[in-house]
C-alpha positions as CSV (number, residue, x, y, z in Angstrom):
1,X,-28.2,-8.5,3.1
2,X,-25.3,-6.9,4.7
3,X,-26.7,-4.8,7.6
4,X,-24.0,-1.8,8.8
5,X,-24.9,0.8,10.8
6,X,-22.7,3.9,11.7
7,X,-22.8,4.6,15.6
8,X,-24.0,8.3,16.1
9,X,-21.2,8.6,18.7
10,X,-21.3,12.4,19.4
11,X,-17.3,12.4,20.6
12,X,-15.3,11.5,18.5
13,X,-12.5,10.7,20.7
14,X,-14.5,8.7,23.0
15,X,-16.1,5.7,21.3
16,X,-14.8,7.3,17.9
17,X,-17.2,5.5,15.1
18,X,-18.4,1.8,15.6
19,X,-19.3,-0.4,12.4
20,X,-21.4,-3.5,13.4
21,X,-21.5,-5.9,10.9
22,X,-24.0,-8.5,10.1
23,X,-24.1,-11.5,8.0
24,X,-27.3,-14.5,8.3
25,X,-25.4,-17.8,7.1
26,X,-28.0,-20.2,7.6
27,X,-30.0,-18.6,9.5
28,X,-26.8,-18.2,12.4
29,X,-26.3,-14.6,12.8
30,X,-22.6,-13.8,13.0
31,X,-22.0,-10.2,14.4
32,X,-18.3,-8.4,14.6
33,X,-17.8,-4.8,15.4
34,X,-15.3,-3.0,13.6
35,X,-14.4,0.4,15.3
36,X,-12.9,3.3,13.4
37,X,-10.3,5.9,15.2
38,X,-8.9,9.1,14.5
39,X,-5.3,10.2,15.2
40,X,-4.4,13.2,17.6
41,X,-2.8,14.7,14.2
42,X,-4.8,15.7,12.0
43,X,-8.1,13.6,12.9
44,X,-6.7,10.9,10.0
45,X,-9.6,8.1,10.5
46,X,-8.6,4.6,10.1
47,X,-9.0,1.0,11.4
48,X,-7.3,-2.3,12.2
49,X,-8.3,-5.0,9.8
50,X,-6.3,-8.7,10.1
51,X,-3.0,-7.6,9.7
52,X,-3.9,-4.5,8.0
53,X,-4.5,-0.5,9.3
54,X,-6.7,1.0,6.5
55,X,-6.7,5.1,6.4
56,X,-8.7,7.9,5.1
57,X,-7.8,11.6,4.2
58,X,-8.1,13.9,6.9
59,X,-11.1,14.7,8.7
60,X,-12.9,12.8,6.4
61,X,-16.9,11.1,6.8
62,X,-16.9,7.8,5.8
63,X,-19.8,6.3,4.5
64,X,-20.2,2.8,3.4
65,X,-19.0,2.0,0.2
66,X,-15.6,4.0,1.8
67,X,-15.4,1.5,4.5
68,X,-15.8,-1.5,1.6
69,X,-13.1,-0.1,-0.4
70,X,-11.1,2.5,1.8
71,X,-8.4,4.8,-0.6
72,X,-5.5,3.9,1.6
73,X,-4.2,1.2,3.5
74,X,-0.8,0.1,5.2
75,X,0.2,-4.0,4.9
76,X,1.7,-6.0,7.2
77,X,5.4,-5.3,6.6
78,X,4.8,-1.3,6.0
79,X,7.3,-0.2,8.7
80,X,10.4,-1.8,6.6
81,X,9.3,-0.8,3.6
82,X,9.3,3.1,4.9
83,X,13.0,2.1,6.2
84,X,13.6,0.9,2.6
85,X,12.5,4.0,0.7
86,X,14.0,6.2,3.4
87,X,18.0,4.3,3.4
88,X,17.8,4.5,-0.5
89,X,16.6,7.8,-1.0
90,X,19.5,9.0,1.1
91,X,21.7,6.4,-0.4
92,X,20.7,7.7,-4.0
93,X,21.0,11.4,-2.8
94,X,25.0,10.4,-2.1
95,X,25.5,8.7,-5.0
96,X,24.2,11.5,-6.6
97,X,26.1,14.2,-5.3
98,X,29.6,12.0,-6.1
99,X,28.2,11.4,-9.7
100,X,27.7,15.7,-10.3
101,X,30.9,15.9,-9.0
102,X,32.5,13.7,-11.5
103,X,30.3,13.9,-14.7
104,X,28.6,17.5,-14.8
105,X,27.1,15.6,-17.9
106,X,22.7,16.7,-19.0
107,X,22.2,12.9,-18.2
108,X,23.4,12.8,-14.3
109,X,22.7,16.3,-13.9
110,X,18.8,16.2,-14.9
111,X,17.4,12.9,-15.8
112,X,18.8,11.2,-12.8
113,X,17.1,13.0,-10.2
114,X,13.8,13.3,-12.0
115,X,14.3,9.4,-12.2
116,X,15.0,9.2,-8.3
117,X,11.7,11.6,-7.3
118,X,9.9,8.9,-9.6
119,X,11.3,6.1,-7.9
120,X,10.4,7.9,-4.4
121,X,6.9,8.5,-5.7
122,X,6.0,5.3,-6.9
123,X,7.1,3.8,-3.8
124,X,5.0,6.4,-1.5
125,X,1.9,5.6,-4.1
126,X,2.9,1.6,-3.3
127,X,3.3,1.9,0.2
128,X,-0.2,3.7,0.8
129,X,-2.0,2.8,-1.8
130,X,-5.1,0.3,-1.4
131,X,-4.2,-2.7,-3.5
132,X,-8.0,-4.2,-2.9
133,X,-8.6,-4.9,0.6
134,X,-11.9,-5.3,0.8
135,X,-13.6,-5.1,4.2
136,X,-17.3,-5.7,3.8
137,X,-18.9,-8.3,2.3
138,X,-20.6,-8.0,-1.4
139,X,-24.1,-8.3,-2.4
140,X,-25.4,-11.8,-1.7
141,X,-27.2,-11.8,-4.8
142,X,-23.9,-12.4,-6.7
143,X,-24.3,-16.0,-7.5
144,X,-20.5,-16.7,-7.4
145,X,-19.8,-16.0,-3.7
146,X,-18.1,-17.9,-0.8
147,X,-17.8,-16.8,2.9
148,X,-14.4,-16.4,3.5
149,X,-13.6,-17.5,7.2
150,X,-11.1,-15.5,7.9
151,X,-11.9,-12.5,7.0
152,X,-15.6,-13.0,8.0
153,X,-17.0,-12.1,4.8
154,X,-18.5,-12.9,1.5
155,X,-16.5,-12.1,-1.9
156,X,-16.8,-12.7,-4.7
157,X,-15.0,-16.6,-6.1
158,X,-12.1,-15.5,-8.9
159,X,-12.3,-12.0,-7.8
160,X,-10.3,-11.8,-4.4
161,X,-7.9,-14.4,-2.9
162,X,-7.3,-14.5,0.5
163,X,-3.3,-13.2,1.6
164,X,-2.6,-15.2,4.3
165,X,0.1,-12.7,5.2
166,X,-1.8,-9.7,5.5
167,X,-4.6,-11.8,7.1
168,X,-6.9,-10.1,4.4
169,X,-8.9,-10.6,0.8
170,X,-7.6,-8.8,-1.8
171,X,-8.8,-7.7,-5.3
172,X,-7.5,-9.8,-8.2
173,X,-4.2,-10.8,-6.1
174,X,-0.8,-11.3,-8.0
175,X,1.4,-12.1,-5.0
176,X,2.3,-10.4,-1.7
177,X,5.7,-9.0,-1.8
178,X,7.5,-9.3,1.1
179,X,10.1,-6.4,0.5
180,X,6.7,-4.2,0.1
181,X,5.0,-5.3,2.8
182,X,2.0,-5.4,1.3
183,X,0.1,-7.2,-1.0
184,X,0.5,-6.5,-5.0
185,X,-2.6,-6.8,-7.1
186,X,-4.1,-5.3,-10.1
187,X,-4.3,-2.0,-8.5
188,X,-1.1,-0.9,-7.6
189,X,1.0,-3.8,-10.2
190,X,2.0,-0.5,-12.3
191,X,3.8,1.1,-9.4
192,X,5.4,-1.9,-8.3
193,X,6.9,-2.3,-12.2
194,X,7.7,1.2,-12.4
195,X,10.0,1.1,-9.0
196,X,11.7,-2.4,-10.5
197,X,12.3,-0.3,-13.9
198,X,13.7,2.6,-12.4
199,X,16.1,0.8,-9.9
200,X,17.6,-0.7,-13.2
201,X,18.2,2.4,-14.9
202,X,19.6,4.1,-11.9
203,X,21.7,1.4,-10.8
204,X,22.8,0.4,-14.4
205,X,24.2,4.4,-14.8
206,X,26.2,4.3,-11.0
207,X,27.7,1.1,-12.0
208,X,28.6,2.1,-15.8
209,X,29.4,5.8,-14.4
210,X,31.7,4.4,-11.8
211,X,33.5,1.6,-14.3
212,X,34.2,4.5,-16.8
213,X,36.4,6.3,-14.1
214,X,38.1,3.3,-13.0
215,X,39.2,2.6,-16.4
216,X,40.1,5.9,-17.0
217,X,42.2,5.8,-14.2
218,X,43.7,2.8,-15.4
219,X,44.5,3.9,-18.7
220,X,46.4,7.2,-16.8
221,X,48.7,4.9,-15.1
């Protein structure tokens, strides 16, 4: 079995937490130590796994099964996905305002902006989210298991696929977007649709919006 043991590191900001993972293949003993900081705001716990930084709330203990599936986690490309929500949130904001200010219509006036703060919350649930990183191996006594070398663990065969971009196993992987940063799986698949939907409805309305004033314009001349 899987032996981890929590280090009973008395300061935090010294040695923080230290998660020493073992795993007997063969009878060779491979041991890795996995060490768990907090940040200076807040005390948010979290670690570096492959290309991954996995996160917990705030002053949070973490026992085991936390560190095997952590609630939150970053992917490899995070940082331009934040750029990406943050230019089209502003960008959607402006179109916004020009769109009240030529149709004062119930449609651009209340539906649209409930659709953006959708659009923005799905993609801050998609960008923190944990779409099944795992982190610790399984039970041995699953029958269907492989040791997966990069990631020095053993998961469970059909269940999680190794993303090569993340450096990471992930739980019942579709594909690893690379506009997301992250990979997109089971878990977090809804969000991802939802963001795809929503893009279409909003852009669909600026383009028709903005072709019904140009051809009213038209017709004037």
């Amino acid at each position: 079995m899987n032996e981890i043991e929590l280090s009973n590191t008395s300061n935090k900001n010294e040695e923080n937490l230290s998660i020493e993972l073992n795993f007997d293949k063969n009878g060779i003993i491979e041991k890795r130590k996995i060490k768990i900081q907090y940040t200076n705001f807040l005390k948010i716990p979290y670690f570096h796994f492959g290309n991954t930084i996995a996160f917990y709330l705030p002053y949070s203990k973490i026992d085991i099964q936390e560190f095997k599936y952590p609630p939150f986690s970053l992917g490899e490309g995070y940082k331009q996905f934040l750029l990406i929500i943050i230019i089209g949130f502003l960008l959607n904001i402006i179109f916004y305002i020009i769109l009240i200010f030529l149709f004062n219509d119930i449609f651009n006036k209340i539906i649209t902006p409930i659709m953006i703060l959708l659009m923005l919350f799905n993609s801050l649930i998609l960008l923190i989210k944990n779409p099944g990183y795992i982190y610790q191996s399984v039970d041995y006594s699953h029958i269907n298991v492989y040791y997966c070398q990069n990631c020095g663990i053993v998961v469970e065969r059909g269940f999680y696929t190794h993303c090569y971009s993340c450096n990471c196993c992930c739980w019942k992987l579709d594909h690893h977007c690379e506009v997301v940063g992250t990979c997109i799986s089971r878990k977090n698949i809804i969000f991802f649709y939802c963001i795809i939907v929503l893009i279409g409805i909003i852009n669909s309305n600026y383009i028709l919006s903005f072709l019904s004033v140009f051809n009213n314009n038209k017709t004037k001349k």
